[in-house]
Every structure is written in structure tokens, then in C-alpha cells.
C-alpha positions in Angstrom: -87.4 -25.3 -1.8 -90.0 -23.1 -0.4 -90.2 -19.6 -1.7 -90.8 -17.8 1.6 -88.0 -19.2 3.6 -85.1 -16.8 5.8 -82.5 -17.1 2.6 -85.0 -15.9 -0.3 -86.3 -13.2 2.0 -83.0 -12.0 2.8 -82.0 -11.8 -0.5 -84.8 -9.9 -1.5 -84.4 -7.5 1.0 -81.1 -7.1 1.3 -79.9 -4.8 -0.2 -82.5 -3.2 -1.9 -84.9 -2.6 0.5 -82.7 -1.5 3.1 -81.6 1.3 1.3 -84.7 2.6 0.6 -85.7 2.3 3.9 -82.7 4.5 4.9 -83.6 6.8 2.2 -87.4 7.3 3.4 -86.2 7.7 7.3 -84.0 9.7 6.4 -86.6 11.8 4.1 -89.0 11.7 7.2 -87.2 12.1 10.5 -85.7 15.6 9.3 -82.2 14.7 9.8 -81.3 15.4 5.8 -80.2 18.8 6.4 -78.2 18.5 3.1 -78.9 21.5 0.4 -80.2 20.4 -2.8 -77.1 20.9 -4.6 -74.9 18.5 -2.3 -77.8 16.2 -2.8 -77.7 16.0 -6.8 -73.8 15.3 -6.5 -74.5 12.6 -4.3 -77.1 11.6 -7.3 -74.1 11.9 -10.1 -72.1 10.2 -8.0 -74.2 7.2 -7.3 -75.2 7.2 -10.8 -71.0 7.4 -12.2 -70.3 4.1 -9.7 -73.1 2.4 -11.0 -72.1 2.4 -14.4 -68.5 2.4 -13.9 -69.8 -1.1 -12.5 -71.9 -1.7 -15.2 -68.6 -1.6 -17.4 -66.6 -3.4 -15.5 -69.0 -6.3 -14.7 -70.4 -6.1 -18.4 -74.0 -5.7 -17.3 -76.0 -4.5 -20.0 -79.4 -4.6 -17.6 -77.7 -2.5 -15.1 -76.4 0.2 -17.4 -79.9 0.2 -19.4 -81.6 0.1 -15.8 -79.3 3.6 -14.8 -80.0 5.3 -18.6 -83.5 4.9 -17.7 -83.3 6.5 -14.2 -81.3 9.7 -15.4 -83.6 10.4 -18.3 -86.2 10.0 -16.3 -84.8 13.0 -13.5 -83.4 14.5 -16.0 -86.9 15.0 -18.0 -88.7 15.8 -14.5 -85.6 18.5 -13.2 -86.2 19.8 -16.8 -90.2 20.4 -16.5 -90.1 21.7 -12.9 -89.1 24.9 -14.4 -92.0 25.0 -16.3 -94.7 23.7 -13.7 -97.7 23.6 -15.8 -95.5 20.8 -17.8 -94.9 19.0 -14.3 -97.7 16.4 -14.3 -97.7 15.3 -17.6 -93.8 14.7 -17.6 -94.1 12.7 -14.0 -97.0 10.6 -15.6 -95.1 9.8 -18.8 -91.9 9.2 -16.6 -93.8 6.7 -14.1 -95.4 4.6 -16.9 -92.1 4.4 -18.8 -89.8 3.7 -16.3 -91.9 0.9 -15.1 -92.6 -0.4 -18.2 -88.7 -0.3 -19.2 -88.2 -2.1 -15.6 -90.3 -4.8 -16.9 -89.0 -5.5 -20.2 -85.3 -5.1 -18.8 -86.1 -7.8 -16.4 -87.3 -10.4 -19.3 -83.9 -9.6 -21.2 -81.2 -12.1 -21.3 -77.6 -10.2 -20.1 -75.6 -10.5 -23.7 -73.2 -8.0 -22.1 -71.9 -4.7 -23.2 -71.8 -5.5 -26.9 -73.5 -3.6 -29.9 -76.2 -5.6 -30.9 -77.2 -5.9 -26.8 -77.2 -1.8 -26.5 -77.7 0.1 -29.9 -81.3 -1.4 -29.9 -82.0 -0.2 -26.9 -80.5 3.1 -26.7 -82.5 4.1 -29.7 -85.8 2.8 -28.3 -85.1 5.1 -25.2 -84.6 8.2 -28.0 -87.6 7.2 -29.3 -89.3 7.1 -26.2 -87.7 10.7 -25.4 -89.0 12.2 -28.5 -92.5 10.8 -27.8 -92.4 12.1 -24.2 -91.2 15.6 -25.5 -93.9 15.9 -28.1 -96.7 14.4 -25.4 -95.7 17.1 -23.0 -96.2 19.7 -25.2 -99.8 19.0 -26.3 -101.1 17.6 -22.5 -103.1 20.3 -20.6 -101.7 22.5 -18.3 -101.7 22.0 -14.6 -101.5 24.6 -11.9 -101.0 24.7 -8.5 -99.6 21.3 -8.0 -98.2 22.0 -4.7 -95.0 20.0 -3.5 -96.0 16.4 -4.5 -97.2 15.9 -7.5 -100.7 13.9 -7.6 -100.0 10.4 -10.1 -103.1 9.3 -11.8 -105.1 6.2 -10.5 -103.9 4.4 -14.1 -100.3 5.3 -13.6 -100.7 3.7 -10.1 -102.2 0.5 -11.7 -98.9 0.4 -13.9 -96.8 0.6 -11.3 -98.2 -1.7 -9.3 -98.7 -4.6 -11.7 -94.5 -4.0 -12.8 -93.8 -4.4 -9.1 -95.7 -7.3 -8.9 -94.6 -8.3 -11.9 -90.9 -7.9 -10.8 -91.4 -9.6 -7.4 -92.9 -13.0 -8.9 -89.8 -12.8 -10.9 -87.5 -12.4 -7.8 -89.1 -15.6 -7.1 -88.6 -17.7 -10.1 -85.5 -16.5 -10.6 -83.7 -15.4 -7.1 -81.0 -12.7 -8.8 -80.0 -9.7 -7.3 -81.1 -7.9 -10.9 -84.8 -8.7 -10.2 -84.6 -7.6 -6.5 -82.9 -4.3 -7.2 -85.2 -3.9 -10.5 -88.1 -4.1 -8.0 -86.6 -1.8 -5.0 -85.2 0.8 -7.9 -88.7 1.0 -9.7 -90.4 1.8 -6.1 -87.4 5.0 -5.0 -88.5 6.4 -8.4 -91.9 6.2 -7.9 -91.4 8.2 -4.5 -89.5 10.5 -6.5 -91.5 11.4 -8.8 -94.1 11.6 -6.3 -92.2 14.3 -5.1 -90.7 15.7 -8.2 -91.8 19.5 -6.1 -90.0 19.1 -3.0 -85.7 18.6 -4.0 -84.1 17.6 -1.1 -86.8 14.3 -1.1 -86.8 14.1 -4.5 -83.2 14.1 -5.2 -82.9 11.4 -2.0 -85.3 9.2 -3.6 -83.2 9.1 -6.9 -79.9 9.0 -5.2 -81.2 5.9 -3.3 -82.7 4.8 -6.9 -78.8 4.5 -8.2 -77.3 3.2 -5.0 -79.4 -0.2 -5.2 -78.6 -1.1 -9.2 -75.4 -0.4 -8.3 -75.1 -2.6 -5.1 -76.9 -5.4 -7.3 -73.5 -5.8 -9.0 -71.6 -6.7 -5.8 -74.0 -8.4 -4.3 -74.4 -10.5 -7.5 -70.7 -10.8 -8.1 -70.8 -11.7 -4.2 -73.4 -14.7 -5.0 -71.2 -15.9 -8.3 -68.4 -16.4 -5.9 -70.0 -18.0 -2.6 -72.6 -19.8 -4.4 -72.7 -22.7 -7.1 -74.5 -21.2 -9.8 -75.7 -25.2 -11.2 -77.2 -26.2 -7.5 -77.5 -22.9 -5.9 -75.3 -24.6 -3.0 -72.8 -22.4 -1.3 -69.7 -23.3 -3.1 -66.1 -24.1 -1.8 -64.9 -21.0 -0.7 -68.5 -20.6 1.2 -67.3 -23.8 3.0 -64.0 -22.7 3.7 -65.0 -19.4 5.5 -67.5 -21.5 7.5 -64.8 -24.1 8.9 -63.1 -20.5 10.5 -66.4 -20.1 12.8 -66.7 -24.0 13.3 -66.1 -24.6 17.4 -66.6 -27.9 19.4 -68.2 -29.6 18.8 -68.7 -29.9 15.6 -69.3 -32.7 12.8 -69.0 -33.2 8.7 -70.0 -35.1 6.3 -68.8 -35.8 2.7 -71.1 -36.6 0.5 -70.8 -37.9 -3.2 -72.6 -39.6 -6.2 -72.2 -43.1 -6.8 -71.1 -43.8 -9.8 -72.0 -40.2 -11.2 -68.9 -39.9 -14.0 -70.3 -43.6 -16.0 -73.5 -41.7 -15.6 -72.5 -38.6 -16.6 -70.7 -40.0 -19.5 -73.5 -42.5 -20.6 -76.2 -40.0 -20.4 -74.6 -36.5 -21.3 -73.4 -33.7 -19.5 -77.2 -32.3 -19.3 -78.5 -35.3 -17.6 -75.9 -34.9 -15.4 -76.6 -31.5 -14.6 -80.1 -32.6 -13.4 -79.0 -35.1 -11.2 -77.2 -32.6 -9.6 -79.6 -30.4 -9.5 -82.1 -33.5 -7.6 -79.6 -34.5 -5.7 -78.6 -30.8 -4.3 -82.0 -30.2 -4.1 -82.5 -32.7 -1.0 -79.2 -31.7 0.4 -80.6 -28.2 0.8 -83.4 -29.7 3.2 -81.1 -32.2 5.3 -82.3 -31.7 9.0 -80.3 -31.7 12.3 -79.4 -27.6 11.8 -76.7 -29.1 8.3 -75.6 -26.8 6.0 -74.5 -28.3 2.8 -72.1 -27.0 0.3 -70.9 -27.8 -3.1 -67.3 -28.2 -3.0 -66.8 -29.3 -6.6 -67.9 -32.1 -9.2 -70.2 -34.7 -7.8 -68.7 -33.8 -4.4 -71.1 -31.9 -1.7 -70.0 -31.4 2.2 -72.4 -30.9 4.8 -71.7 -28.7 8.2 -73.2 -29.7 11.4 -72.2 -27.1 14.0 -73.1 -27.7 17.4 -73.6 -31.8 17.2 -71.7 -35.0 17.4 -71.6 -38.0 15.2 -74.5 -39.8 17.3 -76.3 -36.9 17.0 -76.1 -36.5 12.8 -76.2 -40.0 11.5 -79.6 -40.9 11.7 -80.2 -37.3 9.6 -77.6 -38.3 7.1 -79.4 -41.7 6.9 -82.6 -39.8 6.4 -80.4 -37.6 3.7 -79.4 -40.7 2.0 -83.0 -42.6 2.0 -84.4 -39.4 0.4 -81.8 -39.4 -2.5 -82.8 -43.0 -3.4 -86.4 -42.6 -3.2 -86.4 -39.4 -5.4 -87.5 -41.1 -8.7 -85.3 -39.2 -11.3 -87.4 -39.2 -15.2 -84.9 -38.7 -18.2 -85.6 -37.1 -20.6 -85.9 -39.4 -24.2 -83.4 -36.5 -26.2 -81.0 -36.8 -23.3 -80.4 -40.3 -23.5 -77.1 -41.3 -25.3 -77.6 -44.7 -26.5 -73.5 -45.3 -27.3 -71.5 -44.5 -24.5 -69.0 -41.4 -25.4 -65.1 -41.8 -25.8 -62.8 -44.6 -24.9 -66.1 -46.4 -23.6 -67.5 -46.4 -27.0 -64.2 -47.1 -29.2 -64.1 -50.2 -27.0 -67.5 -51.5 -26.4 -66.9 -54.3 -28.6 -63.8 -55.6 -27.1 -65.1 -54.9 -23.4 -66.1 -58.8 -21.8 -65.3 -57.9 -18.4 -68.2 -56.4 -16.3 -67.0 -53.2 -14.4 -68.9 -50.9 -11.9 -71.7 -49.1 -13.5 -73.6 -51.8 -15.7 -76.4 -51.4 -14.4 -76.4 -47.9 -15.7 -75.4 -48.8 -19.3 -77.7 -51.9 -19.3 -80.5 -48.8 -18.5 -79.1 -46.8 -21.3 -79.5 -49.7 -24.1 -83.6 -50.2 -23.1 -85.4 -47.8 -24.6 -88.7 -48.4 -22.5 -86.8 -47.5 -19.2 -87.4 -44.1 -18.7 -87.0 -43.8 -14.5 -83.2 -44.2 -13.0 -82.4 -44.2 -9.3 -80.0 -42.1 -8.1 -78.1 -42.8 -4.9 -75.1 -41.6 -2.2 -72.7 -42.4 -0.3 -71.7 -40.3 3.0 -68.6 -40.7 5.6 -69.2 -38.2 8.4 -67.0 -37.4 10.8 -67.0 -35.6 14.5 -64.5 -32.9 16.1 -63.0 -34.6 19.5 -60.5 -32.8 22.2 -57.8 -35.1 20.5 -58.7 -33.9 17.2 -59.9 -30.0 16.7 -58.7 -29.0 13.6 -61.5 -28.2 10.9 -58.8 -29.9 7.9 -58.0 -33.0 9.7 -62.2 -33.4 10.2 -62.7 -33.1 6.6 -60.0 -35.6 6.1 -61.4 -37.9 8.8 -65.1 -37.5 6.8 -63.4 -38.4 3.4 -61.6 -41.7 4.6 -65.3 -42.6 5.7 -66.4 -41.9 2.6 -64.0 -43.8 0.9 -65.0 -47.1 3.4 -68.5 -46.1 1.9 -67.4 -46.8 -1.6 -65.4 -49.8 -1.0 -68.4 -51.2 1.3 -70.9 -51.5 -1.4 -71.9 -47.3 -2.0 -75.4 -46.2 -0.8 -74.5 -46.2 2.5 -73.7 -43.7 5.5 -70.0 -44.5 7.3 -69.0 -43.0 10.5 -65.2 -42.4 11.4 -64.3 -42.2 15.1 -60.0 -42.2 16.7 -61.0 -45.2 18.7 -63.3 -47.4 16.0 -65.1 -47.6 12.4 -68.6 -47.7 12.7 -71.1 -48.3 9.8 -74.7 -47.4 8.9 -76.0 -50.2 6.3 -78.1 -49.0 3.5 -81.2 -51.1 5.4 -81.3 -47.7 7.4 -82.3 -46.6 10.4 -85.9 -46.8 11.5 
């Protein structure tokens, strides 16, 4: 899957970068007529509802990522009143909070335990301390004027954590990363500003709105999205047959013979070929959408076409599944099929579906499997509208598929049964 495409970029910026762009219009256009003190209990608010968040979501990341932004205004607030402490304090605050930012981003989420936040906390008391004492011996600036000049190096920090932070976005397409990345740049415009309050205070207000937001719009992922395939999931499915209108067609997908598989190679091996086999469900073409609705089951939307119009895609679909070459791993491969399969191997003289697979599993030099699907697809008509009976209709073609040999697209229609033989369409 490509790394620019619409759904990565959207992710990234939404909502992240949004909200600071609302915060640095806002900052610009002089429509914030807000005093400074309504401001900074905008800040404590934000700052509350993130970690009230944090608590309830157990998000260790996000609570570390806020007790880095307040000690970080609360440090700069501290030295405005002492100006000639001002530049030092915004210097020690950018490298730090970026830094932090950076090594937050690397940590696993082990959620609000001891052992995940002790650690931490103390290294940020530490880090206080050092601050405090680095302050005090720095030398004195005057006449900073109302935004504070960072230092070239501080700049070179700061950029290579956002960079840093954006090629993680990529590898890792979380809403943590993205907020980690959109959080780290409001403070930097803070702190940039640490002499003018109303910006200042916007900038760290926005700061707390966009780790905060990253726990909805996470827990928002964990519920529309398979977090094994990165598939929209069931419910993602369900909410898209509400906008479905005529016409309309979808097709059921499934694994052929994916539970022997899964059982004579292990639930990791399994994993993977889930994994290829959503992979190149994610590119079908023809304007699909496919979704995981569960197991080795996947569903694929085509709004706006007929069953003519989808089947040579799905035939492309299926053609691309069997050609994918699929390497196993050697420590994956379980060389005694699990459970009743293996109490009763001995006894077993009547070939069943799947030998091939367990003939594969006993030879040690094979170390490439072919992975294939079968698809029943099926088309909204005048006669027959609703979304339900369509998926129904799809899953009876399905079910032809697998009684007509698997690897093979079937097409259900009121008036006929039409097939699509594994030889494929030119």
C-alpha cells in the first residue's frame, strides 16, 4: 500500500493539523479577542480532558505526552517574570520536549501501571532539576522583545524529532504518532512566543486539544477498523450499506480452506495470510471497498456498478491472491497437525479437503504455499433493494463457489446462476 495515498494523508492530518491550523488563524487574523486569563483556562481545561482521557483509555503515552507539555508552560510562565531567565528556559524547554516526543513515540503502551509511569515521572524530575540548575548559571538576556529568538541548534533538534515523528506516522499509521508530531510543532510556536500571552497560551491550548483528540480518534480507528488487516471492520460495513443506493453490488469473499491451514500451520501463519490476502483486497479496482467482516471472511462494496460491471475486477482480485507467492517461515511450520487432527492422524484413511495442505506441512523442503479465494458477488435490482437480502444473495454465491471446486468467482442473479471459472477472464 502506498504511503502517500488519500487515507494515510487524511489520517495524518486529521486531526492534528487541523487544529493547529485553527489555532494559527486564529493567532493571525486578530479575531482572538480573548484575555489571557480566559485563555489559560481554556489551557487547564484542555489539559484536565486530556488526561481524564488518558485514564480512562489507559494511555500511558498520552498522559506522559500532557506531563511534558505543562512542565514545559509551566517552566516558561515561571521565567517570564524574570526575563533575563527567558531564553535559556525556552531553549532547554524546546530541546526537551522534543526529545521526550521522540522517546515517547518508541515506547510500547503498557498502560497506566507502576512500572510503565514511576520511571518516567522521575526522569522528568530529573530533567526539571537539571533545567532549574541550567537556568541559573546561563547568561542573561535582555531585551528579547515578544518572541523569543531559538537558537539555530535548537531548531536542528526540532526539526530532526519532527521528522523523526513523521517517518514514524508512516511505518506505523497511529493517531499517537500523528498527534506526537502536530503537538511537538504548537509547542514549538509557543515557545516561540513565550512573550506575547494570548498566542502563546493559544499555541499550548491547541498543544493539549490534539493529544487529547488522539484518543477518540484512536479509539474511533479500534472500532471501525481491523486492527490484524487494517480493513474497515464489520460495523465500518454496516454504516456503509445505510449510504448504499442503486445500484449497487457485493461481494463475499473468503479463504479456501483457511481453518486446516490455520490449524496445520499456527495461528501466526495464519495471521500472515491474512495479512497477504487483505493486502490485495485493499487494491481491488472498479471504485471496491473491502471490509473485514470477521474470520477469514472479507466483503467488498461496489457502489455505483452492476454485476457485469464488477466481475472481471473480482476475477482480477482473485488471480492476484493466487499469484501472490506466500514464504513461511521454518519456526512457523507445525509439523503435527494440532488437536483432534493430531489425536487421530493415525486412524485417519479417508482423504478429506485440505491434503494438499498437510502433505505441504510434512516436506520440509517446501517452503512456498499458494494461497487462494473464493468470491460470490451479487447486484441490487428494482425487485431486490435491500442491502441484507444483497449480502445474502452474495453469500449463497459464495457458497456455489465452494461447492464448485473454490478459487473461483460466482455471480448470483433473480433470473439465473452464472459462473466465472478459475481459467479467468482475459
Amino acid at each position: 500500500m502506498g504511503i502517500w495515498n488519500q487515507t494515510a494523508l487524511k489520517s495524518l492530518i486529521v486531526p492534528g493539523g487541523i487544529v493547529l491550523l485553527v489555532a494559527f488563524g486564529l493567532t493571525y487574523s486578530g479575531w482572538l479577542t480573548l484575555p489571557v486569563p480566559a485563555l489559560s483556562f481554556l489551557y487547564y481545561c484542555a489539559l484536565g480532558l486530556g488526561v481524564l482521557l488518558a485514564w480512562r483509555f489507559h494511555s500511558s503515552r498520552i498522559l506522559l505526552s500532557l506531563a511534558v507539555i505543562f512542565l514545559a508552560q509551566q517552566g516558561v510562565s515561571l521565567s517570564i517574570a524574570q526575563p533575563p531567565f527567558v531564553l535559556a528556559t525556552v531553549t532547554a524547554a524546546a530541546i526537551l520536549v522534543s526529545t521526550n516526543f521522540v522517546l515517547i513515540a518508541l515506547m510500547h503502551e503498557r498502560g497506566l501501571t507502576r512500572e510503565a509511569l514511576v520511571p518516567s515521572l522521575v526522569f522528568l524530575f530529573l530533567q526539571c532539576l537539571t533545567v532549574t540548575v541550567f537556568c541559573g548559571a546561563a547568561p542573561r538576556a535582555r531585551n528579547l522583545g515578544p518572541w523569543v529568538p531559538i537558537p539555530q541548534y535548537v531548531l536542528v533538534v526540532a526539526a530532526s524529532a519532527c521528522i523523526f515523528l513523521c517517518v514514524r506516522f508512516w511505518l506505523t499509521r497511529k493517531p499517537v504518532d500523528a498527534a506526537l508530531l502536530w503537538s511537538l510543532c504548537s509547542v514549538l510556536l509557543a515557545l516561540h512566543q513565550a512573550g506575547t500571552g494570548r498566542a502563546s497560551m493559544t499555541y499550548w491550548s491547541a498543544a493539549a486539544c490534539i493529544l487529547g483528540a488522539s484518543i477518540v480518534e484512536n479509539s474511533y480507528l479500534l472500532a471501525y477498523h481491523d486492527e490484524l488487516t487494517s480493513l474497515p471492520s464489520r460495523r465500518a460495513f454496516k454504516d456503509a450499506l445505510l449510504r448504499l443506493k442503486e445500484p449497487y453490488s457485493i461481494a463475499m469473499a473468503d479463504i479456501d480452506h483457511f481453518k486446516r491451514f490455520n490449524d496445520t500451520y499456527g495461528h501466526e501463519t495464519g495471521d500472515q495470510v491474512l495479512r497477504l490476502v487483505a493486502a490485495n483486497l485493499a487494491h481491488v479496482t472498479g471504485g471496491g471497498q473491502a471490509y473485514r467482516c470477521g474470520g477469514e471472511e472479507f466483503t467488498i462494496v461496489f457502489p455505483g456498478k452492476t454485476t457485469g460491471e464488477v466481475v472481471e475486477h473480482l476475477e482480477r482480485l482473485r488471480q492476484a491472491v493466487e499469484a501472490a507467492e506466500f514464504r513461511m517461515r521454518g519456526d512457523d511450520r507445525r509439523q503435527v497437525p494440532r488437536g483432534p487432527d493430531r489425536r487421530n492422524q493415525r486412524s485417519r484413511t479417508r482423504a478429506g479437503k485440505g491434503d494438499v495442505i498437510r502433505r505441504l506441512a510434512a516436506e520440509r523442503t517446501s517452503e512456498i504455499l499458494s494461497v487462494t479465494i473464493s468470491i460470490g458477488v451479487a447486484s441490487a435490482t428494482r425487485e431486490k433493494s435491500n442491502p441484507e437480502a444483497i449480502v445474502q444473495a452474495a453469500d449463497k454465491a459464495l457458497y456455489r463457489a465452494k461447492e464448485n471446486g473454490r478459487n473461483r468467482v460466482e455471480t448470483f442473479s433473480a433470473g439465473r446462476r452464472t459462473r466465472v471459472k478459475a481459467a479467468g477472464i482475459a
